[in-house]
N, C-alpha and C positions, 0 to 999 in steps of 0.2 A: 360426388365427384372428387376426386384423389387433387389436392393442391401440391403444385409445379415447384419441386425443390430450385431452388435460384443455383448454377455455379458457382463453387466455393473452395479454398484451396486450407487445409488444418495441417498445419505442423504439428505432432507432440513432442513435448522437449519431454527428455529423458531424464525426470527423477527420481527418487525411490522416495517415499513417504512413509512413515515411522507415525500412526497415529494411535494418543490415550491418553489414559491417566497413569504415568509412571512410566512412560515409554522413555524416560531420560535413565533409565538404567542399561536401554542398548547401545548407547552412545559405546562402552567400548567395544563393543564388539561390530558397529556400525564403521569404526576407525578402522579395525583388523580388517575387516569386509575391503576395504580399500588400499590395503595394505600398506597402512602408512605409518610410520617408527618415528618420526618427530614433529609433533601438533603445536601448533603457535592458538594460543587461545587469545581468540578481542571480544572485548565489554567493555563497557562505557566505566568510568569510574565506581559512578553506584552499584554495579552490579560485580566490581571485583572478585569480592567476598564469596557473594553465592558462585559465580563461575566455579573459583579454586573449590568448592564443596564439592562440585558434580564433576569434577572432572579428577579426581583423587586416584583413578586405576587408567586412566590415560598416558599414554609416551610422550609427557609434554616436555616442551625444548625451550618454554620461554613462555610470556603473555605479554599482552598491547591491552592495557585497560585504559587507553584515552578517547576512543570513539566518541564523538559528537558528532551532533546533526550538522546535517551539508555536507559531509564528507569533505574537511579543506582539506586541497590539495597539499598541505607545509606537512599535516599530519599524519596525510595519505603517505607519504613520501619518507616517513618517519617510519610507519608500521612494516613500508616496503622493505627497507634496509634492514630492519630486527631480522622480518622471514627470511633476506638471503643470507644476514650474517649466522644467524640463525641452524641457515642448514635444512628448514623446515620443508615437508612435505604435505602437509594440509593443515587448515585454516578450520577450528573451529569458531562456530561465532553465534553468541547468546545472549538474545537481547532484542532489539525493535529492527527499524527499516534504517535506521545510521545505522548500529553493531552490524548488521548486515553488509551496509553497504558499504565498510570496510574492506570485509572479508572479499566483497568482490573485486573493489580497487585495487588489491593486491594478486588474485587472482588473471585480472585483467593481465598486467605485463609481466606475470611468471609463472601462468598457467598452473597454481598449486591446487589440487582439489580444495571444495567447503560443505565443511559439515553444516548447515543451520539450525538452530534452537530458536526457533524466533518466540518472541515471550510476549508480545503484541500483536497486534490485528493487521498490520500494514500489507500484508502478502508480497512484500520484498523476494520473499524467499524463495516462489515460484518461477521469478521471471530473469534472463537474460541482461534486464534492463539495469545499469550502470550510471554515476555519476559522480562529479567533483566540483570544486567549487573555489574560485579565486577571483578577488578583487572583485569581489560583489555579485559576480557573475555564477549562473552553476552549468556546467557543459555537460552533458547527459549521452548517452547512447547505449546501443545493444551490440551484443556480444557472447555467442554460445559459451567463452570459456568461463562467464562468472558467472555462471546459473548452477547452485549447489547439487552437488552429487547426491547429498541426502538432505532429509527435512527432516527434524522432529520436532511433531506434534503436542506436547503435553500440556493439558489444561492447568496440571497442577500449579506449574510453574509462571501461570497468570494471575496466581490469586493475589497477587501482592500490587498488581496493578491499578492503579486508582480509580474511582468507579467515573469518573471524568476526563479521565486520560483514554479510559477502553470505552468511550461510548466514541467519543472525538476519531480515534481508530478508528472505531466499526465503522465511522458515517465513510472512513476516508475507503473502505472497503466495498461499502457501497455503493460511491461513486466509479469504482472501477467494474463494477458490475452493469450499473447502467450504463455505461460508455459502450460497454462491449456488445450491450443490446441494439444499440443504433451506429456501431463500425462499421466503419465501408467494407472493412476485409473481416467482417464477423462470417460465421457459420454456424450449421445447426448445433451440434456440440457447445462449440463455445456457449450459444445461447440459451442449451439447457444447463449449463454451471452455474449461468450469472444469475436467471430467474431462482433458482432453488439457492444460490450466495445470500441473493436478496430476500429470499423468505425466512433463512436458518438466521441474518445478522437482527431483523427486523424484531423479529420475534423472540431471541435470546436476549439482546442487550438494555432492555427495558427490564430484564430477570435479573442481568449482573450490577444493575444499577440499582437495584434493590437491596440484592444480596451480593456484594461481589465475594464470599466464597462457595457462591453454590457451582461445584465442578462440573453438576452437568450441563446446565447454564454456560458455564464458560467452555465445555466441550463445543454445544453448540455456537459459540462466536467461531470458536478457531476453526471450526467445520467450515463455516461461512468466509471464514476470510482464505480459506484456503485455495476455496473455490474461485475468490475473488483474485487473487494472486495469479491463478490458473488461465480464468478471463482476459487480464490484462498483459499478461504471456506473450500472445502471440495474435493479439489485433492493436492496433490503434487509437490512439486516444482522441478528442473531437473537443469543443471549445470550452466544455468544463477544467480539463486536466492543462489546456493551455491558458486560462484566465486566473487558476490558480497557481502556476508555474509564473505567471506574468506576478501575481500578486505576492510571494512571494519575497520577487527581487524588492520589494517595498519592508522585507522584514514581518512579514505576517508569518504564526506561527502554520507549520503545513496540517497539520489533521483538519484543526480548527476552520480552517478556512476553507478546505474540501467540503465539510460541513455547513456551512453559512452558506456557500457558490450555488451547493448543488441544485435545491428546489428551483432557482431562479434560470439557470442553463438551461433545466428540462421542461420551466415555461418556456425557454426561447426555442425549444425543438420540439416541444409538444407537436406540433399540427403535422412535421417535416417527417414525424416517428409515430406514428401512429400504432404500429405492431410494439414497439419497445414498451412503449407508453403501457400499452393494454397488458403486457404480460409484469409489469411492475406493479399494476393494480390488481392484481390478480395475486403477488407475492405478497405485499403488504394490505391485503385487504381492506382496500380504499377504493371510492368513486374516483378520486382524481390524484393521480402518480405525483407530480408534484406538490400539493396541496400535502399530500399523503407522508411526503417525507421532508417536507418542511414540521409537519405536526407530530412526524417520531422524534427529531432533534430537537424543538422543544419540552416533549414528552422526556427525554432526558438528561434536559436543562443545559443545554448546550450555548452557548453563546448563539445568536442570532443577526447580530451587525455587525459587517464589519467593523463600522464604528469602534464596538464595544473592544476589538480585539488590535488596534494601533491605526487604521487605516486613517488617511487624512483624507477631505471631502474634497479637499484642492489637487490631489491628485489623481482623483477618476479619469477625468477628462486622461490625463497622458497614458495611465494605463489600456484604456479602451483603445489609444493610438497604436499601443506595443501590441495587442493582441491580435489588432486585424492588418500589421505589418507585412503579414508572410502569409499567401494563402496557405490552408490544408483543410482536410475534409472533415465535415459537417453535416448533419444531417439540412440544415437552413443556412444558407449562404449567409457569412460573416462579413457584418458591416455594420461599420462604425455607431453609429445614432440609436440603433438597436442593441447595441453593445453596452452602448454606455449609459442605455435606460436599465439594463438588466442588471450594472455594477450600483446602479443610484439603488435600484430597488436592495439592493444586496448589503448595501453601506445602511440603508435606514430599516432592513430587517422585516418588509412588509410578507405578508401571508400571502404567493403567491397566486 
């Protein structure tokens, strides 16, 4: 008997993907392709160097090497003024889910095309979604104009990432995977991206954490996180991505803690997701989905308590207040006592 596809509504957002080992050689001709004559390059500090290497036959008009994480608003606003004084017509940008999310904050009020290079796992790259950050606070939203015209893919240019920093990634890519298996506004598609995200991140990043220069290892991450990028695109995020956005405002670094959240969220929706649940144990080849991916992030020695990573025990309690402040959708109705058992489990690191 044929099962009843549910109504469902997929956007595809329109990017080109550039994926391989050495695909950072089409970057110029990726510029030409868009036709753009003065490139403002952003990287973070650390990545100055390599940017000006790969971008040597580019029409560049200038570079913004200060990206940081949170994208503040003071710096945001610093990059903005370069590109109009500038003159620039597209925005290359090489580097994580900040370098990124530069390129798009600048995008946002001048509507300049963005090339991305992303050189981590975050899947920034894929999606619409936008953010900044002031006075403690980070204001976030979506917006078709800052979602990159191209993406390129290159494993090569992960090898230098730390086999700690790309696991913390992965897990954060993973959780935009699951989210997108139990979204109110998911669909079939989306749901075969996130299931196969979740098999390719599972199954390479305990390889690049062995060997972090095995390329095809790290092919497969960025395969994975691409798809994870793709996921979180164009559904909804559910009370993992809001307990970590809440935990956050407390100063917790964001991979890391996507990582620690996650197992214990998808106890709290295990019974509510029954279908997600089943197809995560199917990707990571586990009896029990949570269980499952609480034991790959310590299989690649990831932190496990909040604790371990700034959290204070005295302020569970208010965070669990901010979380279930503002309804939104869930697979399990959010509230409080349930919340706040699921951050205690989280803060002492128990084996879900």
């Amino acid at each position: 008997m044929a099962v009843p596809v549910r109504p469902f509504v997929y956007d595809g957002l329109p990017s080109r993907v550039v994926f391989g080992p050495g695909s950072i050689r089409n970057l110029p001709d990726e510029v030409t392709r868009l036709g753009a004559k003065r490139v403002v390059l952003i990287s973070t500090p650390g990545r100055a160097a390599m940017v000006r290497g790969i971008a040597t036959n580019l029409p560049v008009a200038g570079t913004f090497d200060k990206a940081v994480m949170h994208t503040p608003i003071e710096l945001v606003n610093e990059a903005r003024a370069l590109a109009k004084s500038l003159g620039a017509d597209c925005c290359v940008t090489v580097g994580g889910g900040s370098t990124i999310g530069f390129g798009k904050a600048i995008a946002l009020t001048s509507g300049l095309a963005v090339i991305a290079v992303p050189t981590t796992y975050s899947g920034s790259e894929m999606t619409t979604i936008w953010g900044t950050s002031a006075g403690g606070r980070k204001q976030t939203g979506r917006d078709p104009r800052v979602l990159p015209k191209t993406v390129i893919y290159d494993p090569q240019l992960t090898l230098e990432l730390p086999p700690a920093t790309s696991a913390a990634s992965g897990m954060n890519a993973i959780a935009h995977c699951v989210e997108a298996l139990y979204a109110h506004d998911g669909n079939p598609i989306i749901s075969l991206m996130a299931e196969e995200g979740i098999r390719a991140l599972s199954r390479s990043l305990p390889a690049v954490a062995a060997n972090p220069a095995d390329v095809a290892s790290r092919s497969e991450a960025l395969y994975g996180a691409w798809l994870a990028g793709c996921t979180i695109s164009t559904t909804s995020v559910a009370l993992h991505h809001k307990l970590c956005h809440v935990l956050g405002g407390f100063g917790l670094p964001h991979a890391e803690t996507h990582s620690i959240v996650l197992p214990h969220a998808m106890r709290y929706n295990h019974d509510a997701a029954a279908e997600a649940m089943a197809r995560i144990q199917k990707a990571i080849q586990a009896k029990d989905a949570a269980a499952g991916i609480y034991d790959l992030a310590k299989r690649l020695g990831l932190p496990m308590r909040l604790a371990d990573i700034g959290m204070k025990e005295a302020d569970l309690e208010r965070a669990a207040r901010i979380a279930v402040e503002a309804p939104y959708p869930n697979p399990r109705k959010v509230e409080y006592a349930p919340v706040l058992e699921l951050l205690h489990y989280a803060y002492e690191g128990r084996r879900p």
